[in-house]
C-alpha distance (Angstrom), angle and dihedral (degrees) to the residues before:
residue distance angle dihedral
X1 . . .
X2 4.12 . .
X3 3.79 106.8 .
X4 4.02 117.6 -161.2
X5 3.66 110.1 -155.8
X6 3.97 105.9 -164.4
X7 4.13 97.3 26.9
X8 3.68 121.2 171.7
X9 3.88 90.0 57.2
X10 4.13 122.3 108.7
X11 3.91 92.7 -100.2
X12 3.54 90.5 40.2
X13 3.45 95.5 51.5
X14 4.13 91.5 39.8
X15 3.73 90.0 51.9
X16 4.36 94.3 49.5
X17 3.89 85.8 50.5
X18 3.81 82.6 66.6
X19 3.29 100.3 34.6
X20 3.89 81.9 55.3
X21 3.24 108.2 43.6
X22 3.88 86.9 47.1
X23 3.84 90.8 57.4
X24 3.63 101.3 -115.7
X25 3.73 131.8 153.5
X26 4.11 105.7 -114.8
X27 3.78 132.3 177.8
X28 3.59 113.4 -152.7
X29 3.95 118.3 -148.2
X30 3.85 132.3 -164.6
X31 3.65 137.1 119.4
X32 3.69 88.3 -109.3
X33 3.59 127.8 60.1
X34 4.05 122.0 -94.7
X35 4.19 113.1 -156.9
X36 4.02 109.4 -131.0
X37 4.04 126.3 163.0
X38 4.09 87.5 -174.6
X39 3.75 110.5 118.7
X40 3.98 88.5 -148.7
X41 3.83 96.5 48.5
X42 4.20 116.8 73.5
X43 3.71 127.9 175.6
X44 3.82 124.7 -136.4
X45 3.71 129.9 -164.8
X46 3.78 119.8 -125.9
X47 3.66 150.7 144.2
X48 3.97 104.1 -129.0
X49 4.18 76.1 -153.3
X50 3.62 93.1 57.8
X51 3.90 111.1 78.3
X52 3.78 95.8 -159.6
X53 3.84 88.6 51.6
X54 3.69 94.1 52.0
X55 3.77 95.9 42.8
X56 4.15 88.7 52.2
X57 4.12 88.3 43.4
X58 3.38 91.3 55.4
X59 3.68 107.1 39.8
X60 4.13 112.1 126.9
X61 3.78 88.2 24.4
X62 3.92 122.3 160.0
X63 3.56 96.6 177.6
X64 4.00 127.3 -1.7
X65 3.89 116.7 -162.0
X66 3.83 111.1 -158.6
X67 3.96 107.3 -146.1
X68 3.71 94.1 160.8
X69 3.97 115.6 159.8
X70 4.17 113.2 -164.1
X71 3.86 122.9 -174.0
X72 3.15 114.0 -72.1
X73 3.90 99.8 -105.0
X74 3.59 125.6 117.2
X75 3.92 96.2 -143.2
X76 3.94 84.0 53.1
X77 3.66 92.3 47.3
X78 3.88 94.8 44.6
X79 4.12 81.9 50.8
X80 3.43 95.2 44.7
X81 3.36 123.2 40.2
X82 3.80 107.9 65.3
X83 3.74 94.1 46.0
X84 3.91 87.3 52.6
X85 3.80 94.9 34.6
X86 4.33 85.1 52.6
X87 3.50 94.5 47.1
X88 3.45 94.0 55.9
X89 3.60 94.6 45.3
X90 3.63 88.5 51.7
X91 3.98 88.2 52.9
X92 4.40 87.5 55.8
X93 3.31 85.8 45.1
X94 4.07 91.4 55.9
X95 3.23 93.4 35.6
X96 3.85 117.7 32.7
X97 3.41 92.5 -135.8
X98 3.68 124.0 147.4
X99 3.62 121.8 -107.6
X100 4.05 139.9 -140.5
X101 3.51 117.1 -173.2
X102 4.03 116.8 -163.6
X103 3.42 102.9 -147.5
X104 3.99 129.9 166.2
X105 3.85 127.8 -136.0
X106 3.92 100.6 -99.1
X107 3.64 97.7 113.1
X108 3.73 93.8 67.7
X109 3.58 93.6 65.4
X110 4.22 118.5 -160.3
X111 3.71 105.4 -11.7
X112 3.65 119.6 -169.0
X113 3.85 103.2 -149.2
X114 4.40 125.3 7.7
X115 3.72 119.7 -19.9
X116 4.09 103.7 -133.5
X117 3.71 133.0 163.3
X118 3.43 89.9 -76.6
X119 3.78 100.8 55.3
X120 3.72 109.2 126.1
X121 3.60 121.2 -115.6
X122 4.18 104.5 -104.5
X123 3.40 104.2 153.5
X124 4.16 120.0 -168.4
X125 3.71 101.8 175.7
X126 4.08 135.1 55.6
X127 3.24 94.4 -107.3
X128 3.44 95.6 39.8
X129 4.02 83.1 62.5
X130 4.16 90.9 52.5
X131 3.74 89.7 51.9
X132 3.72 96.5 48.2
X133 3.64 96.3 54.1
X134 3.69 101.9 41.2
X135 3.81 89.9 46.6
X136 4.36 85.6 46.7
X137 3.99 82.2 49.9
X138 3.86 89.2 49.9
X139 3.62 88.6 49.8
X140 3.82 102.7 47.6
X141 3.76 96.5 44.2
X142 4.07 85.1 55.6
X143 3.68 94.0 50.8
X144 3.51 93.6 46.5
X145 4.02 80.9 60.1
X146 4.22 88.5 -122.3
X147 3.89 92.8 125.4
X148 3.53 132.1 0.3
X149 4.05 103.1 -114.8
X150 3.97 128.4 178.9
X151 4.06 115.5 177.3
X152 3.62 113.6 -150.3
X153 4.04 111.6 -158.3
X154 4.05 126.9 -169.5
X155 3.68 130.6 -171.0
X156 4.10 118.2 -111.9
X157 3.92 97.1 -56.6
X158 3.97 142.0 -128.9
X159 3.39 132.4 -158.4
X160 3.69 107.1 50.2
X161 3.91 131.1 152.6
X162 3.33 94.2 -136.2
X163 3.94 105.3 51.2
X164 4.25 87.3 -114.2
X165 3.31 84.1 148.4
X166 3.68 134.6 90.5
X167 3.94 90.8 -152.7
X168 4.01 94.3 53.1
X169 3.76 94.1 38.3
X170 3.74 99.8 46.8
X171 4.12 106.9 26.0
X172 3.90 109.8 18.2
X173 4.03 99.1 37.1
X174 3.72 86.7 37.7
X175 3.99 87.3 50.8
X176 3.71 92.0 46.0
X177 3.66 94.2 60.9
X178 4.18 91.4 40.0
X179 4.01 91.5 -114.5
X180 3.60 132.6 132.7
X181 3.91 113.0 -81.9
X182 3.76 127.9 -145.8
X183 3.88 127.9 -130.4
X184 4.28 118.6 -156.5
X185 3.66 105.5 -132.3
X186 4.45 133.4 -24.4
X187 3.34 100.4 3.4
X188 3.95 79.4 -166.1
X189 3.98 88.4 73.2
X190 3.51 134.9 78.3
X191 3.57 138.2 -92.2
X192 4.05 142.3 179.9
X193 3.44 112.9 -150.7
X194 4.21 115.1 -170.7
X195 3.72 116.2 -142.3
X196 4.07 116.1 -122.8
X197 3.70 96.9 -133.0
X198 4.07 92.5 47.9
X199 3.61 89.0 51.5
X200 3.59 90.6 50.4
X201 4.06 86.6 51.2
X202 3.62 94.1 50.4
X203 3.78 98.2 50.4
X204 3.88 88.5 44.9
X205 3.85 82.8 60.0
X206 3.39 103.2 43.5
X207 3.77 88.6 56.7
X208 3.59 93.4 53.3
X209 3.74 97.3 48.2
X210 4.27 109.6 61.2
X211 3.60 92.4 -172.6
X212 3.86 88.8 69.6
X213 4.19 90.3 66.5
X214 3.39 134.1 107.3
X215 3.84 91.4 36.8
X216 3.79 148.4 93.0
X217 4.13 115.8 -108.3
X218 3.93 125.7 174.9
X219 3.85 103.8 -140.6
X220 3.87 119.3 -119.7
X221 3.91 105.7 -67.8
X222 3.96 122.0 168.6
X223 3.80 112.3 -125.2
X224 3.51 119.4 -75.2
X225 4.17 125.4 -92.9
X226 3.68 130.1 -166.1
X227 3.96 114.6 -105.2
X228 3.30 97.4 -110.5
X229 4.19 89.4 65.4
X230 3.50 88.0 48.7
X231 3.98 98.0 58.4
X232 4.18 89.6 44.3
X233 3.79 93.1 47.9
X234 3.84 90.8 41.2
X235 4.33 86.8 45.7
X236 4.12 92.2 44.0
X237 4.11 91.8 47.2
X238 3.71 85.2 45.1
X239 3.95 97.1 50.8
X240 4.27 88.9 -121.2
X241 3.61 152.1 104.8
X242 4.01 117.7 -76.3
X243 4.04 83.4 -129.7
X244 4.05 103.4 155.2
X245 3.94 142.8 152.5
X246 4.15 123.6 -143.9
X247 3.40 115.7 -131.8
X248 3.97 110.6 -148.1
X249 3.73 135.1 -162.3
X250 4.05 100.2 -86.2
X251 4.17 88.7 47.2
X252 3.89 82.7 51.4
X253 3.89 87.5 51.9
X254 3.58 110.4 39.1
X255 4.61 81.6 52.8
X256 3.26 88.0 43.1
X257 4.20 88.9 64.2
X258 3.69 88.3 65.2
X259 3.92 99.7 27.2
X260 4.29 118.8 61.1
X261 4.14 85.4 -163.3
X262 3.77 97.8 52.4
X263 3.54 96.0 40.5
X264 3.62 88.9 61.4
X265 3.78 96.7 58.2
X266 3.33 88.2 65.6
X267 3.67 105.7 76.4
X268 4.30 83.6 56.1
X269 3.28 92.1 47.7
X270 3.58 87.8 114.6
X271 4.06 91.9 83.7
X272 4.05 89.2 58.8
X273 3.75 94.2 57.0
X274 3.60 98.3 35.9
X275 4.12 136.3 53.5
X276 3.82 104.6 -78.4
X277 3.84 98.2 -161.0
X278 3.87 119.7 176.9
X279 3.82 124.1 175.2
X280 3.74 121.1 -166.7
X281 4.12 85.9 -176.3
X282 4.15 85.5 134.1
X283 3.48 92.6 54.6
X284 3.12 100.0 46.2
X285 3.40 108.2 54.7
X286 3.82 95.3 39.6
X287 3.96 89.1 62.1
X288 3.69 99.1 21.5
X289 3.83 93.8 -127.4
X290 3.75 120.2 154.6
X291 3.63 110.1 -141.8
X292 4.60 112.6 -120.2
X293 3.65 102.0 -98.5
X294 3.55 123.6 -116.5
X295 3.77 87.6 -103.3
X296 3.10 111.7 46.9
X297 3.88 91.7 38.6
X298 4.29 91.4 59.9
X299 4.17 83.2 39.2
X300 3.51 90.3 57.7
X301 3.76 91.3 46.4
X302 3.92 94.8 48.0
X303 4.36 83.7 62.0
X304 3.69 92.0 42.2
X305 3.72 138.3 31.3
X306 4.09 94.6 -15.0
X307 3.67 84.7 45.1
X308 3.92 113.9 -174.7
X309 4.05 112.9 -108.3
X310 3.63 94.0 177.6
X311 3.91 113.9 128.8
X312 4.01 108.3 -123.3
C-alpha cells in the first residue's frame, strides 16, 4: 500500500499518475476530498496535525510519501511542521513503512556554487530554520535505525496545475495570453527550475528501489539558466515578444502589506537576486534519468495546461 499524505497538490498529483499508471494500490490523504474512479486508488480524510488521524490514514502502509504543502507563512510553518513532521514519524514507527519526504532547498541557505546532497545546512530565512530542523530530525531518527527515512528535494518547480509556481504564473500563463510576464528578482542570475512530471518520476522510483532509503537525493533537474533565457525561450516557444517587468524586494514588500503569501517571499528573496544553482548529478547517474529539458518541458506546457492562445 503507497500512502500520500498531503494529496491534491502538484507533486502529489504527479507522483499518483505513476503510481497509477504503474498499477499500484494508493491511498490518497488530505483534509479535503480528491475525485478518483480507479478501483486501486482510495481517499482518506485526515488532519496531518491530528496524530490519531495520521496513525488511522496510514495503517497497512508499505511506504508513505509526505507531499504536504502549508501556507506559506513562517509563523505557520514554525507551528506546524514538527507536530506534522512527529506525527508522521510516529505513523513509520507504527507501521514500518518506508518514508519519502518532499522537501525544498531552503535549509541550505545562499550557496555560492551547486546545492548537492552534501550542501550544509545554513539557513538565512525562518523558514529556512523550520526546514533545517525537521529535515535534521528526519535524519537522526534514520540513523538511529528507528524508521527508515529518504528526503527527496527539487529546485523551485514548473509545470503545475495550479499556477504554484512563479514561472507558470508569471511567464508561461502570461505568454499564453500574449501579455507581458514578470520575473522575481536579477533576471541576469541563474535559476533551476524542476519539472512536475520528472519529480513525479523520480519519487515513483525512489519508492520502488529500497536501497535508495535512509538518504538525501536532489530529484532530476536540468542545469540551471539565467532569467533572462528563460523569458526568450518561453516568448520564442510561445510565438511572442520577450516583453517583461522585474519585480524587486521593496515591490515584494509594499504587496506583501496587503497580501500574507507575498509577504512571505520576501524573507527568500535571496534566491531571486542571487544564482540559484541546483544539481541533481547523484540522481541522475544512480537511475540514469535525463532530466525534461527546459524546452521541451515549457513546449509541452504551451499544448497542455499553459495552452498557447496566440492567433497564428
Amino acid at each position: 500500500m503507497h500512502t500520500i499524505l498531503g494529496a491534491g497538490g502538484p507533486t502529489a498529483n504527479a507522483l499518483t499518475q505513476e503510481l497509477i499508471a504503474h498499477n499500484q494500490t494508493l491511498r490518497l490523504v488530505s483534509r479535503k476530498p480528491v475525485a478518483t474512479n480507479n478501483p486501486n486508488v482510495s481517499w482518506q480524510k485526515a488532519d496531518l496535525l491530528n496524530e490519531q488521524e495520521v496513525l488511522a490514514a496510514t495503517a497497512g502502509s508499505s511506504i508513505i510519501y509526505l507531499c504536504a504543502g502549508l501556507v506559506y507563512d513562517a509563523q505557520i510553518w514554525q507551528q506546524q511542521w514538527p507536530v506534522i513532521i512527529q506525527n508522521v514519524i510516529n505513523a513509520c514507527k507504527q507501521t514500518g513503512a518506508r518514508l519519502i519526504f518532499f522537501d525544498n532547498v531552503y535549509m541550505y541557505g545562499l550557496v555560492k556554487g551547486p546545492m548537492t546532497e552534501n550542501t550544509p545546512y545554513h539557513p538565512c530565512s525562518l523558514k529556512g530554520e523550520v526546514r533545517a530542523k525537521i529535515a535534521q530530525q528526519l535524519m537522526d531518527e534514520s540513523k538511529a535505525g528507528h524508521i527508515n527515512a529518504t528526503i527527496a528535494r527539487a529546485a523551485d518547480f514548473y509545470g503545475t496545475d495550479s499556477m504554484n509556481s512563479f514561472f507558470d504564473m508569471m511567464i508561461l500563463d502570461k505568454y499564453a495570453k500574449n501579455t507581458s510576464g514578470q520575473w522575481i528578482g536579477n533576471p541576469n542570475t541563474l535559476h533551476s527550475f524542476t519539472y512536475i512530471p520528472d519529480a513525479g518520476k523520480a519519487l515513483f522510483l525512489l519508492g520502488q528501489t529500497p536501497d535508495s532509503g535512509n538518504q538525501i537525493w536532489h530529484l532530476p533537474t536540468a542545469a540551471p539558466l539565467k532569467g533572462k533565457a528563460f523569458i526568450e525561450m518561453a516568448a520564442q516557444i510561445y510565438g511572442t515578444k520577450a516583453r517583461y517587468s522585474v519585480i524587486n524586494k521593496l515591490m515584494l514588500r509594499l504587496v506583501g502589506l496587503f497580501k500574507k503569501v507575498v509577504a512571505g517571499t520576501v524573507e527568500m528573496y535571496y534566491q531571486y537576486d542571487h544564482d540559484y544553482h541546483f544539481d541533481s548529478t547523484k540522481f541522475e547517474k544512480a537511475f540514469n534519468f535525463k532530466p525534461t529539458s527546459y524546452h521541451d518541458g515549457i513546449l509541452a506546457l504551451s499544448k497542455t495546461l499553459y495552452k498557447n492562445r496566440i492567433d497564428k
